[in-house]
C-alpha positions as CSV (number, residue, x, y, z in Angstrom):
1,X,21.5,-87.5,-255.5
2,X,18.6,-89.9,-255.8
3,X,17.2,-90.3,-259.8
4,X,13.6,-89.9,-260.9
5,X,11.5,-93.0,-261.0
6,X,8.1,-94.4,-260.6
7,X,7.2,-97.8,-258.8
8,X,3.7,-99.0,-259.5
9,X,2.6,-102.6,-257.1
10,X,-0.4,-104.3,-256.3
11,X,0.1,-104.8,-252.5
12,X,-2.3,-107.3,-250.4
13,X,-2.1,-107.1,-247.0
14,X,-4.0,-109.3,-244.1
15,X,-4.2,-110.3,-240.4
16,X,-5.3,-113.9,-241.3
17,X,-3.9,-114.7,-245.4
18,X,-0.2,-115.2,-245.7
19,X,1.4,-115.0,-248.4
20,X,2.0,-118.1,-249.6
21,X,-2.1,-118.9,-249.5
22,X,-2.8,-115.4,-251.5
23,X,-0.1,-117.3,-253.7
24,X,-1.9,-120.2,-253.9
25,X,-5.3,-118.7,-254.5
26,X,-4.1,-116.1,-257.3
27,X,-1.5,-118.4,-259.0
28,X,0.9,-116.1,-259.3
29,X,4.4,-115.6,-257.4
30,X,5.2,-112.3,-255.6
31,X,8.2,-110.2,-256.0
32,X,7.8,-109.4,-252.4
33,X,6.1,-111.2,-249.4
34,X,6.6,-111.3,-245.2
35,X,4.5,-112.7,-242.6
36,X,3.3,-111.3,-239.1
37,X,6.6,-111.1,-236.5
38,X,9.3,-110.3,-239.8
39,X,11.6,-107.4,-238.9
40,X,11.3,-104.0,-241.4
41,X,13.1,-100.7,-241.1
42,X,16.3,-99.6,-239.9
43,X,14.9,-100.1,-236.2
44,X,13.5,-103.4,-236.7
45,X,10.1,-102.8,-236.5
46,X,8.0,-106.1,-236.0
47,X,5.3,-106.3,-239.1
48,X,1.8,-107.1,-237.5
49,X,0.3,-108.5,-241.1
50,X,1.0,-110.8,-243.2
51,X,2.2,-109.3,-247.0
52,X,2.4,-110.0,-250.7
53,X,3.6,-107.8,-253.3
54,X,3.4,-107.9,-257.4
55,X,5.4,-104.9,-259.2
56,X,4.9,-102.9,-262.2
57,X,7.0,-104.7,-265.6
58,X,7.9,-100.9,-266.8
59,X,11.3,-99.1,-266.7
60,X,11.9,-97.1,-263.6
61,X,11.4,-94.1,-265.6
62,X,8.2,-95.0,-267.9
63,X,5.7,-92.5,-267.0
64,X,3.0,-93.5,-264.1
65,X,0.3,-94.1,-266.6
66,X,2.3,-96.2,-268.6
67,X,3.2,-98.2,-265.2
68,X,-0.3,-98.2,-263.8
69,X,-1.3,-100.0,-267.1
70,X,1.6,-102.8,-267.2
71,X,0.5,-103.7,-264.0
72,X,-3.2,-104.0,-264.7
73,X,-1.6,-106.3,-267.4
74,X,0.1,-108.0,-265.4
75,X,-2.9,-108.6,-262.8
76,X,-6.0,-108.4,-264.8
77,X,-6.2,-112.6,-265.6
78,X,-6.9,-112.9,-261.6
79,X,-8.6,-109.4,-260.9
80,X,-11.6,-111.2,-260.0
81,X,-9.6,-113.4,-257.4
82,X,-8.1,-110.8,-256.3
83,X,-11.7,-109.0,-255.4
84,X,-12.5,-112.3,-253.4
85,X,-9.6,-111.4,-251.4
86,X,-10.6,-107.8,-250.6
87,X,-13.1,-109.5,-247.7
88,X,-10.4,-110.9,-245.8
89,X,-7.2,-108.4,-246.6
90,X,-6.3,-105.0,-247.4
91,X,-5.9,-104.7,-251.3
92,X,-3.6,-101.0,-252.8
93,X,-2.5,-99.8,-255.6
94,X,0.6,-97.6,-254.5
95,X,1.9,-95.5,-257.1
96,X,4.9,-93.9,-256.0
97,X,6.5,-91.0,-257.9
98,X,10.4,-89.1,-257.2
99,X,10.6,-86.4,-259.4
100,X,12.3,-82.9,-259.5
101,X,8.4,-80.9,-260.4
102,X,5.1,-82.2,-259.8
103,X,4.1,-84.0,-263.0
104,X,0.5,-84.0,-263.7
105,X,-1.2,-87.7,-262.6
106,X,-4.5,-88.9,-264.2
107,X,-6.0,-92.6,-264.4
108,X,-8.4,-93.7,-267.1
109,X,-12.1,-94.4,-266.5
110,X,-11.4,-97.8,-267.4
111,X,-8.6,-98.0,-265.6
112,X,-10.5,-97.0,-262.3
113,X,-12.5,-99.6,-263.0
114,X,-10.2,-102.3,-262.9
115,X,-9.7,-100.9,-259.3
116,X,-13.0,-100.9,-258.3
117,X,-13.7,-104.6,-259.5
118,X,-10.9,-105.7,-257.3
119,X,-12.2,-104.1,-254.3
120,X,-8.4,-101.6,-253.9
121,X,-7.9,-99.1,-252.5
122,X,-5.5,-96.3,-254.7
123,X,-2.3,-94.5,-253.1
124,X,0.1,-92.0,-255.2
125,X,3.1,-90.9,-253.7
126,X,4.9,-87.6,-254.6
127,X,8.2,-87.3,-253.6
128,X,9.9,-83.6,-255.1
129,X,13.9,-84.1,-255.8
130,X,15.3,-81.2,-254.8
131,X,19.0,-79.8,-255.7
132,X,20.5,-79.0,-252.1
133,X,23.7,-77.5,-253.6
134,X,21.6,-74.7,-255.5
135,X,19.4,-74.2,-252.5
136,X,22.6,-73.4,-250.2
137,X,24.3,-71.8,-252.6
138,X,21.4,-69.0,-253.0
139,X,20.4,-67.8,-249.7
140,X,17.3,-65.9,-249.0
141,X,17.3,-62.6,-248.8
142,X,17.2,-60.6,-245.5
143,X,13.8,-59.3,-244.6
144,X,12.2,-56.7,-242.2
145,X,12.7,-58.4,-238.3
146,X,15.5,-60.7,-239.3
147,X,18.1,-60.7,-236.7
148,X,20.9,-62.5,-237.8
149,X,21.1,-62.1,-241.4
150,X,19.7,-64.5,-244.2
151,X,18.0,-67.3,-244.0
152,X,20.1,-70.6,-245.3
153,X,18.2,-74.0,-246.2
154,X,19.9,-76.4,-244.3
């Protein structure tokens, strides 16, 4: 079964900047970057932009606010050069969030702000863990109209 975690990046995307000239133009090396024609997914999908990643410093299991903020860190020396960039490329924040309940998710004014100056866009992710052994174990009860006895969850 698959732990909880949060993953916060800065992702920059673009038709015309690769990687290596975002790179250049921000000073800082990505943890992740492709370029147009690379090969994704388990089918080999062919990527049709050009990408560059920068992750979140915190633990896997730090809170998303606590993520969201290390990353701001990390990025806010070149937030303006990273607004220059928001003309010619796509420029997220993807917050991404496994998790067995829904935990509450809130930014900061300030926070929003940093956003805002650098021209992104924001993305949370939820993603609900859920215990397939307990769900099978307890199958539903039969109600009026079933026909073939209660329901299982597969």
């Amino acid at each position: 079964m698959q732990r909880e975690s949060t993953i916060v990046h800065l992702r920059i995307t673009s038709a015309t900047l690769t990687a290596a000239q975002i790179e250049a133009h921000l000073g800082i090396k990505p943890d992740e970057a492709w370029k147009i024609g690379d090969r994704t997914g388990t089918f080999g999908a062919l990527l049709k932009e050009h990408g560059y990643v920068l992750d979140s410093t915190a633990m896997m299991t730090t809170n998303p606010a606590d993520h969201f903020r290390s990353l701001l860190k990390r990025i806010a020396p070149v937030a303006q050069k990273i607004g220059e960039l928001s003309a010619q490329a796509k420029v997220e924040v993807i917050v991404s969030i496994i998790c067995k309940n829904i935990p509450p998710v809130g930014f900061e004014r300030d926070d929003l702000r940093w956003l805002a100056a650098m021209g992104a866009k924001l993305d949370v992710e939820i993603a609900i863990l859920v215990d397939r052994s307990a769900a099978q174990a307890a199958p539903t009860e039969k109600k009026p109209g079933d026909k073939e006895g209660p329901a299982k969850v597969f």
